[in-house]
C-alpha positions in Angstrom: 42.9 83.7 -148.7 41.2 85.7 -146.2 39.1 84.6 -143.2 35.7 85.5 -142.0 33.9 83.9 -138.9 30.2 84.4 -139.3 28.5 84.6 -135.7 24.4 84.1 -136.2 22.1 85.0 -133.3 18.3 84.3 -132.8 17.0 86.8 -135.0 14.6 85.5 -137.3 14.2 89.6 -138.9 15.7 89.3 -142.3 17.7 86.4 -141.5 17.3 85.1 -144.9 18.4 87.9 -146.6 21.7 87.9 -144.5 21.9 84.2 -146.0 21.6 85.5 -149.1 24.2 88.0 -148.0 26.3 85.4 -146.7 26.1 83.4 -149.9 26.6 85.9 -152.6 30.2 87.0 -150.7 31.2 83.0 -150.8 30.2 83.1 -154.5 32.0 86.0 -155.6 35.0 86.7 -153.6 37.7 84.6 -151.7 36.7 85.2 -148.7 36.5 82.0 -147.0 33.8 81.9 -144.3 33.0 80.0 -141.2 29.6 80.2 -139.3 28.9 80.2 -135.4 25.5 79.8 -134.4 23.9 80.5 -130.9 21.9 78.1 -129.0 18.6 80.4 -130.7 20.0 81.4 -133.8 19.9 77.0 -134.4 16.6 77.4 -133.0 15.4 80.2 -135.3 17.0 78.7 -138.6 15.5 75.6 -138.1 12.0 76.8 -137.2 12.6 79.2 -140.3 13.3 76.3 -142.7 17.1 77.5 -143.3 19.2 75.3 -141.3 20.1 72.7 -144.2 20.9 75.8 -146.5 22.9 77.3 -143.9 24.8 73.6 -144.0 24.8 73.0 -147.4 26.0 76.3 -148.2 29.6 76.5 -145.9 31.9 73.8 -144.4 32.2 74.9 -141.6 29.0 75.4 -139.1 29.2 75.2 -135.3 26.7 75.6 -132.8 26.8 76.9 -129.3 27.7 74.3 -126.5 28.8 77.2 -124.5 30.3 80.7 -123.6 33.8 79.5 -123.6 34.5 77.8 -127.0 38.0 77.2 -127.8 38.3 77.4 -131.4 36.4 80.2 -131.5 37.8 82.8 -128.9 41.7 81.9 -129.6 41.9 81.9 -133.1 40.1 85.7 -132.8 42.3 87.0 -130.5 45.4 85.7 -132.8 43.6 87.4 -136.0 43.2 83.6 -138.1 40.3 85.5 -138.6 40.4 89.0 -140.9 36.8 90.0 -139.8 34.1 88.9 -137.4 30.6 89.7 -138.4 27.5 89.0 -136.4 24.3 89.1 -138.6 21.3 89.0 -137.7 22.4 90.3 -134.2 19.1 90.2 -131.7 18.4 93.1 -129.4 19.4 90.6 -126.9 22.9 90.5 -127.9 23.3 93.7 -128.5 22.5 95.5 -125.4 24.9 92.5 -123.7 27.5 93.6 -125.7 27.2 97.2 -125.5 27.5 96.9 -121.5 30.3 94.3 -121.8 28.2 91.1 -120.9 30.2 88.1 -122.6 28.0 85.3 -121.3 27.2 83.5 -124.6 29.1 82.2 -127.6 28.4 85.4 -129.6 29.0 87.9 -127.3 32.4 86.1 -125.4 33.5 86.1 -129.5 33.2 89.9 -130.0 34.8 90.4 -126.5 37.9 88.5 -127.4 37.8 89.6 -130.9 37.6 93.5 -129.1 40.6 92.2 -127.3 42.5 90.6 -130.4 41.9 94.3 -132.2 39.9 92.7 -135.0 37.3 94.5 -136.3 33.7 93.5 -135.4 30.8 94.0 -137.9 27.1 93.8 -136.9 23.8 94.1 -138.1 21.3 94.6 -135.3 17.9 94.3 -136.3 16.4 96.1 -134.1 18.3 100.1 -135.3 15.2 101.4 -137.2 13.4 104.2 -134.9 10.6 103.4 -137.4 8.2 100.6 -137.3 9.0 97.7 -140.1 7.6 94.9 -141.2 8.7 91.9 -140.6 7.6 87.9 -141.3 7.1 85.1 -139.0 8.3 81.5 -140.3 4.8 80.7 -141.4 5.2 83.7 -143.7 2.7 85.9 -141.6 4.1 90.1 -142.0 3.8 92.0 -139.1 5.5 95.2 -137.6 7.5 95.8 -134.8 8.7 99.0 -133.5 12.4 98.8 -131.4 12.0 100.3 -127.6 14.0 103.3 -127.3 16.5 101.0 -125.0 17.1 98.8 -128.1 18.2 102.0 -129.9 20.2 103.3 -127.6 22.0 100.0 -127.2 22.9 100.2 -130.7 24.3 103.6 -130.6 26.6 102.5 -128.2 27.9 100.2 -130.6 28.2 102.4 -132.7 30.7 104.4 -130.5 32.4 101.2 -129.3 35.8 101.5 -131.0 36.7 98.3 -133.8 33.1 97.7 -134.0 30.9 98.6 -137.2 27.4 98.9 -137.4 25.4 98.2 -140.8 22.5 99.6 -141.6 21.2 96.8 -143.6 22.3 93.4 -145.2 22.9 95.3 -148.5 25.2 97.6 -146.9 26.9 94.7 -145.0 27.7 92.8 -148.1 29.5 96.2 -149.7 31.2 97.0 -146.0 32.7 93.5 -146.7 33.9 93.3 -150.1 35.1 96.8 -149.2 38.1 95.1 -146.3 38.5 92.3 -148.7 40.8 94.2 -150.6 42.6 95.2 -147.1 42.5 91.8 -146.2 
């Protein structure tokens, strides 16, 4: 059976629609899937009503306690894990992991998964040079336009060797039932 570890930052920009992402792939494949959570990416789910589907959903769900988690990092470097995805990924995280900063639980995991040669795949929310709507928890839209820094940031991921950007969660879901079969 192959492994995924799920890494979920403070991004509250389609978060649901990577759940939805994160739940169709548990539904129709064999991938099994654990789920780290940063300090705000608890925060978020919560104040977005998702954390007892997140919970319900998969077996395995650990929050942050801090940069340096064990059962995390190791098993990543050793490849118990076929694939680490981090979706949603805030601008936050990104730009620290495009410049090497591994000062949190998601970005120490993507260092040491970078060092392990496991593939990394994100979806940064903030890619889009256009403005897009998005929803706050109460359900209010609204549009926010990424600063040219937040692009750039991405782009270097992009050019960061083992790591894979996608575009969107639909394209995510595909990019992973793509390397299950080379699992």
């Amino acid at each position: 059976m192959s492994k995924l570890l799920w890494g979920i930052t403070g991004s509250g920009d389609q978060l649901e629609d990577v759940l939805n992402v994160m739940g169709r792939l548990q539904e129709i494949t064999e991938i099994q899937i654990s789920v780290v959570i940063s300090k705000a990416g608890e925060q978020v789910l919560r104040r977005y009503k998702l954390w007892e589907r997140l919970n319900e959903t998969f077996d395995k769900v650990k929050t942050e306690t801090n940069a340096n988690v064990p059962f995390v990092a190791g098993p990543l470097q050793v490849g118990k894990y076929n694939l680490f995805v981090v979706a949603p990924l805030t601008a936050n995280s990104t730009a620290k992991i495009a410049h090497g900063i591994a000062d949190t639980l998601i970005t120490n995991a993507v260092a040491q998964t970078l060092k392990g040669s496991i593939e990394v795949l994100v979806y940064p929310v903030d890619q889009n040079p256009d403005e897009v709507e998005t929803h706050a928890p109460d359900g209010t839209v609204f549009k926010i336009l990424p600063r040219q820094i937040d692009l750039d940031n991405v782009a270097a991921l992009r050019a960061t060797p083992n790591v894979t950007v996608a575009r969107d969660p639909n394209e995510l879901f595909e990019m992973i039932k793509t390397r299950e079969k080379a699992f």
